[in-house]
C-alpha positions as CSV (number, residue, x, y, z in Angstrom):
1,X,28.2,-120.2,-27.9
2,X,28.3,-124.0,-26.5
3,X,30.3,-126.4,-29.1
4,X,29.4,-130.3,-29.4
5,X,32.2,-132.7,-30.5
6,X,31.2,-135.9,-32.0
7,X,32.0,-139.4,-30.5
8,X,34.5,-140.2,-33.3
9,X,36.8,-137.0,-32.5
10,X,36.5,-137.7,-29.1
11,X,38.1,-141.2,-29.8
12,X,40.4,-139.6,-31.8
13,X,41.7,-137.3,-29.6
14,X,41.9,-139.6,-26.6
15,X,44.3,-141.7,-28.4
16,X,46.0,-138.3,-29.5
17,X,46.3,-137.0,-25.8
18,X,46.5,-139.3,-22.7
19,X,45.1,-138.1,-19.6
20,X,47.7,-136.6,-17.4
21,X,49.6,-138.7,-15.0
22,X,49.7,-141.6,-17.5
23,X,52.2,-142.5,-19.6
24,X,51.9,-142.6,-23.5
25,X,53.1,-146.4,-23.6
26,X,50.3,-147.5,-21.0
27,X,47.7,-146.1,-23.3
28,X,48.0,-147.7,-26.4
29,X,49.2,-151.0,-24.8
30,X,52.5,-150.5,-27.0
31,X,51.1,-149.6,-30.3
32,X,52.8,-146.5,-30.6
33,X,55.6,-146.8,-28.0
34,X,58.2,-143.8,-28.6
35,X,61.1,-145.3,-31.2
36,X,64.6,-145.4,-29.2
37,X,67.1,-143.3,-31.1
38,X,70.4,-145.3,-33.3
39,X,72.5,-145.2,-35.6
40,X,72.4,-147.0,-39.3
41,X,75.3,-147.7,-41.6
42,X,75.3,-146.2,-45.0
43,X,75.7,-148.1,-47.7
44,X,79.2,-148.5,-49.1
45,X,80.3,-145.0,-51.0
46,X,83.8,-144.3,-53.0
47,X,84.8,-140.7,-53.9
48,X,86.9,-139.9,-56.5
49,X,90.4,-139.6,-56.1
50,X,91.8,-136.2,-56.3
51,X,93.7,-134.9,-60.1
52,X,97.4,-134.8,-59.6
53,X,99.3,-132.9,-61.7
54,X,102.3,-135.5,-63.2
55,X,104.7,-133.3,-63.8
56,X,105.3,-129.8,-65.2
57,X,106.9,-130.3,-68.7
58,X,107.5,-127.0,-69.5
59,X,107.4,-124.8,-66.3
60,X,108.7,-121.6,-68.2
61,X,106.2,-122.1,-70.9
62,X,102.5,-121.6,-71.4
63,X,101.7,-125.0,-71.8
64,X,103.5,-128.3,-72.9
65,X,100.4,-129.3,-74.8
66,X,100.0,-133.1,-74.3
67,X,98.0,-135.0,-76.9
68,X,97.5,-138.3,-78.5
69,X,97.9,-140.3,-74.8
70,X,98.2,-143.8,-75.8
71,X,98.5,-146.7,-73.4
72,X,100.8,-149.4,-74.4
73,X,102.1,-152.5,-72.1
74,X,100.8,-150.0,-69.1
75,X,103.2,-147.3,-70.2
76,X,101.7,-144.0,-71.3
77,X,102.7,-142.3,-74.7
78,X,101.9,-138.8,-75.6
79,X,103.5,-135.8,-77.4
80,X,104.4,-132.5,-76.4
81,X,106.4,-129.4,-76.2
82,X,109.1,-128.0,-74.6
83,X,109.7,-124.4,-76.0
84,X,107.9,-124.9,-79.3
85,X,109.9,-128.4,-79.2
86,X,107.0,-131.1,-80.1
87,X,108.4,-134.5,-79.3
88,X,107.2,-138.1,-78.1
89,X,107.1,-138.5,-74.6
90,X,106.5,-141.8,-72.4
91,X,105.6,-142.0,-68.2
92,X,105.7,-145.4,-66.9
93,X,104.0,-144.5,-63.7
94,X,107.4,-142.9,-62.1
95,X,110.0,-141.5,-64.7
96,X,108.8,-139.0,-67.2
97,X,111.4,-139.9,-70.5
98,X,111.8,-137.4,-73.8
99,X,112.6,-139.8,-76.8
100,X,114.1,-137.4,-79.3
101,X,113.1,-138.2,-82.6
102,X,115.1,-135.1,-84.3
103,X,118.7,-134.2,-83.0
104,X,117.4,-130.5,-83.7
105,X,113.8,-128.9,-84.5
106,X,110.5,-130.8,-83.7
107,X,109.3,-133.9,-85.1
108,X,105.6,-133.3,-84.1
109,X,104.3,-136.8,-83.8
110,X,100.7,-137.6,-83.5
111,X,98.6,-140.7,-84.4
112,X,99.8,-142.4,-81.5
113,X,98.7,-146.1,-81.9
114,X,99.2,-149.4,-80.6
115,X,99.3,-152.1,-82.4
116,X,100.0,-155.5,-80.7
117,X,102.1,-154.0,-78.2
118,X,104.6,-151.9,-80.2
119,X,103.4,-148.3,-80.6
120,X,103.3,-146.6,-84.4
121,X,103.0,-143.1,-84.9
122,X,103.7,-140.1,-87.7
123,X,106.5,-137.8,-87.2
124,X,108.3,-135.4,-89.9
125,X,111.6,-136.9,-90.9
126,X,114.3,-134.4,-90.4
127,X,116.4,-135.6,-93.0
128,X,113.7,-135.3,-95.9
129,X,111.7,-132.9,-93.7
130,X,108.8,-135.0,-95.1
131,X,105.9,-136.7,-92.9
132,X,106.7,-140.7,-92.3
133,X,105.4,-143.6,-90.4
134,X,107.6,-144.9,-87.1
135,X,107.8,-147.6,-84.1
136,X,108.9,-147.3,-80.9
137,X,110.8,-150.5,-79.7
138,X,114.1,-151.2,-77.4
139,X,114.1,-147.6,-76.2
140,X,114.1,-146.1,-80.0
141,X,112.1,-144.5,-82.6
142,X,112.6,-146.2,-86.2
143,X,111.1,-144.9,-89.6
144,X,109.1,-146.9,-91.7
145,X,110.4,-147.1,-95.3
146,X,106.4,-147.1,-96.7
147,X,106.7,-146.0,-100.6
148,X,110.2,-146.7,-101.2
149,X,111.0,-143.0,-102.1
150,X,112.8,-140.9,-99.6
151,X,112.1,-137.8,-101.4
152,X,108.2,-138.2,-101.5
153,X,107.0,-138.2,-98.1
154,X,104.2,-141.0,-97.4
155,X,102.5,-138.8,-94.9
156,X,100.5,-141.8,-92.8
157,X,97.0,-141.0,-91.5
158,X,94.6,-143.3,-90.6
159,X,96.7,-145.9,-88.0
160,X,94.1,-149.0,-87.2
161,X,94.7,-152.0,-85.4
162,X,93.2,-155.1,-87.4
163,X,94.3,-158.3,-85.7
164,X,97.4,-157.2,-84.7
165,X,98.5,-155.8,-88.3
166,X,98.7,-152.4,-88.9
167,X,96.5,-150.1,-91.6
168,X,96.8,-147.2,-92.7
169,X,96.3,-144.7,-95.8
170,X,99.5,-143.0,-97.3
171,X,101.0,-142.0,-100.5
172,X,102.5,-144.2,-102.8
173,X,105.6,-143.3,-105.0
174,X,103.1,-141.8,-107.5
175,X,101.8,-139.7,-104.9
176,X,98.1,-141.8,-104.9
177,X,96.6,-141.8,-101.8
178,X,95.7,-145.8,-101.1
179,X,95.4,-148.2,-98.5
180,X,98.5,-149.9,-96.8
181,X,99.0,-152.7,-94.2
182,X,102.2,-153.2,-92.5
183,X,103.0,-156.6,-90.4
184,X,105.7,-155.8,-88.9
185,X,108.3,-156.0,-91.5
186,X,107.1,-155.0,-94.9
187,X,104.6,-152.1,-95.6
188,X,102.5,-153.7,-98.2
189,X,100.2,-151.2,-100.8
190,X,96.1,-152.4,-100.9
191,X,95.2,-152.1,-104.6
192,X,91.2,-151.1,-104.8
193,X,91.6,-151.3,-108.8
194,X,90.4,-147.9,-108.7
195,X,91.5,-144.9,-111.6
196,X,93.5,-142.3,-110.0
197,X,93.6,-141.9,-105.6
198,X,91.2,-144.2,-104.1
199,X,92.1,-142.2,-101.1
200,X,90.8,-144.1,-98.0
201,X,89.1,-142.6,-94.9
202,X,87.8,-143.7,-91.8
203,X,89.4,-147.0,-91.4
204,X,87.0,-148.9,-88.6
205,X,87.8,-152.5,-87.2
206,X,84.4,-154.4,-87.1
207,X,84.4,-157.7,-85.7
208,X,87.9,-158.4,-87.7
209,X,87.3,-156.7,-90.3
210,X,88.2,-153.0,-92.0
211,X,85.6,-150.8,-93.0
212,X,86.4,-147.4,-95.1
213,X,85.1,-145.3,-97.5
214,X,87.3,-144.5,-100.5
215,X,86.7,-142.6,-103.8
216,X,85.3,-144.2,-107.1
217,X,84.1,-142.8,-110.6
218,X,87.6,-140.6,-110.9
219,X,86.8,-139.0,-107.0
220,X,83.3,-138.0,-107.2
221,X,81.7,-140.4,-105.5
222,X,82.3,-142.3,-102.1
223,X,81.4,-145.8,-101.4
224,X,82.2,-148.3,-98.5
225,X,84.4,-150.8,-98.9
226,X,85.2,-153.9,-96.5
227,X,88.6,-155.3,-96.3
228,X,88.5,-158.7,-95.0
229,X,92.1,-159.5,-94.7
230,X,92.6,-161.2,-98.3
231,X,90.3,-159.0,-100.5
232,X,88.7,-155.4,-100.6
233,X,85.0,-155.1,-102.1
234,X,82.8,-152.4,-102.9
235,X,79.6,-152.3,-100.3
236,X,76.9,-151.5,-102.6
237,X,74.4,-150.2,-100.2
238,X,71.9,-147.7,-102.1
239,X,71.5,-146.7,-106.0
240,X,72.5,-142.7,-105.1
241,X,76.1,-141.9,-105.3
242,X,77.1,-140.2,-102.2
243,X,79.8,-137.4,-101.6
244,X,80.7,-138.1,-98.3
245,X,80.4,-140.6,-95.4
246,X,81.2,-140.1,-91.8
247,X,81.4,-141.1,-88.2
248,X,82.2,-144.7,-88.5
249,X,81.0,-146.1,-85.1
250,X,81.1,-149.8,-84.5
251,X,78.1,-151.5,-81.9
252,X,78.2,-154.6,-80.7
253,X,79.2,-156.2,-84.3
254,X,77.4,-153.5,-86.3
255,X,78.7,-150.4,-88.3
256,X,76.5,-147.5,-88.1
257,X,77.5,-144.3,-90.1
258,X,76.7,-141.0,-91.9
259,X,76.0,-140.5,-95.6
260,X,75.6,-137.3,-97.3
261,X,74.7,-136.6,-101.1
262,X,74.0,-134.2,-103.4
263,X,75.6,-130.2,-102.9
């Protein structure tokens, strides 16, 4: 069977193959010269830095647990345990330092929080063996006198940093759950003029100010409430009572949130 190729293919594959005894270069007049092999640099790439374990806290116990790390001045804060032993703890990049709240038993500190450079926390009081707000400063933890009655433990949740003054919620000697600030000297009750426990949650700084939801209508309704450093008022934002709001985010100036009523 003879074949025919068309003129086009035969261009096609004269460019393809060169006739023996010439070399590629010569026949496409450098066109399609052969590309000499080298070497590129990469962009610029990091890799992460390997984990290194700090130190073992508790080397014949499960686990020391560490929560609530909290940096404050470049000094790390956290609690932990040693033997069922829950305590504050601080690592200042080479010495790992115990600060023993309790002479005996565990204090259990959480709601590590720093405020203007001094950190605040809650620990149970060994004395009353009631829940109180501290300080850590000049080596030392302190309690916080907050309701002026040893025997009814104030039980701080809550801690926010507004401006460098701290708020928090906590009982009063009543045993009302309300709104406190504390400057540094004097823990000062936030009066919401409501009947009964306003009881305060989700304290969020936005631009400055304090956002929160507490109780009205005797606890069966919830309502957010802005604090603006002189005065707290009632953010009327819908005509349905709701029973619950939630996740207080702040974006960019705004606070965005969840609001549940009904069952």
């Amino acid at each position: 069977m003879a074949w025919t190729i068309s003129a086009d293919w035969r261009r096609l594959l004269s460019r393809s193959f060169p006739r023996a005894g010439r070399r590629r270069d010569q026949v496409t007049k450098g066109r399609c010269r052969p590309r000499r092999l080298r070497l590129e640099s990469l962009e610029n790439r990091s890799l992460l830095s390997v984990a290194t374990l700090v130190t073992d806290i508790n080397p014949d116990w499960y686990s020391s647990g560490p929560s609530n790390l909290t940096n404050v001045n470049g000094v790390l804060f956290f609690s932990g345990g040693v033997a069922g032993d829950e305590e504050l703890w601080k690592y200042d990049g080479s010495e790992l330092t115990k600060i023993d709240i309790h002479s005996s038993g565990s204090s259990s500190p959480y709601n590590l929080t720093n405020v203007g450079g001094t950190l605040y926390f809650s620990a149970c009081d060994e004395t009353e063996g009631s829940w109180e707000l501290w300080r850590y400063e000049d080596g030392a933890a302190v309690k916080i006198d907050v309701n002026g009655d040893p025997s009814k433990g104030s039980t701080p949740e809550c801690l926010t940093d507004l401006n460098g003054t701290l708020y928090f919620t906590a009982y009063d000697a009543a045993m009302d759950r309300e709104l406190w600030s504390y400057d540094g000297s004097v823990a000062t009750k936030i009066d919401l003029d409501l009947s009964g426990s306003s009881w305060p949650l989700n304290l969020t700084n936005v631009n400055g100010d304090l956002y929160f939801s507490a109780n009205t209508n005797a606890g069966s309704d919830r309502e957010l409430w802005r604090w603006d450093g002189a005065a707290a008022s009632e953010i009327d934002f819908s005509l349905v009572s709701y029973t619950s709001l939630s996740e207080f985010t702040p974006i960019n100036g705004t606070l965005f949130f969840c609001a549940r009523y009904g069952g």
